[in-house]
C-alpha positions, 0 to 999 in steps of 0.5 A: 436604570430606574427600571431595574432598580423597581424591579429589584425593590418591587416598589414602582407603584409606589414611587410613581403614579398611572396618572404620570405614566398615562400622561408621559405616554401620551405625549411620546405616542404624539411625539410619535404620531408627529414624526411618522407624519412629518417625515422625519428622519428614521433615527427620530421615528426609532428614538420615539419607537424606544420611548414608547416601548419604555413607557408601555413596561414601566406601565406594565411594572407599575401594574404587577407591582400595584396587584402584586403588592395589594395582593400581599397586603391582604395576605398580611391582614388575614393571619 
């Protein structure tokens, strides 16, 4: 739902930092990584597939909305 509601409000960039997203990626690519190397069941290598996948497009959202939104500040600074 948060993805939805950035994307209606066109806000992300605001409300998170990449710092956070860089970090939760990183531990759902190990969490990841540690379940395709232990063997675990196929439900858990899914779950950890889905939070990867999730992270990747509120980094994707965090990255068109930080350009997007610079781009429109400095369209209000020139007129």
């Amino acid at each position: 739902s948060q993805i939805y509601i950035a994307c209606q409000n066109g806000r992300v960039d605001q409300a998170l930092s990449l710092g956070f997203l860089l970090c939760w990626i990183a531990g759902d690519l190990t969490n990841f990584i540690g379940c395709y190397l232990t063997n675990q069941l196929p439900i858990q290598i899914v779950t950890a597939i889905f939070y990867v996948n999730m992270d990747i497009i509120m980094i994707s959202q965090f990255v068109y909305y930080k350009l997007k939104n610079q781009k429109m500040t400095k369209c209000k600074v020139f007129q």
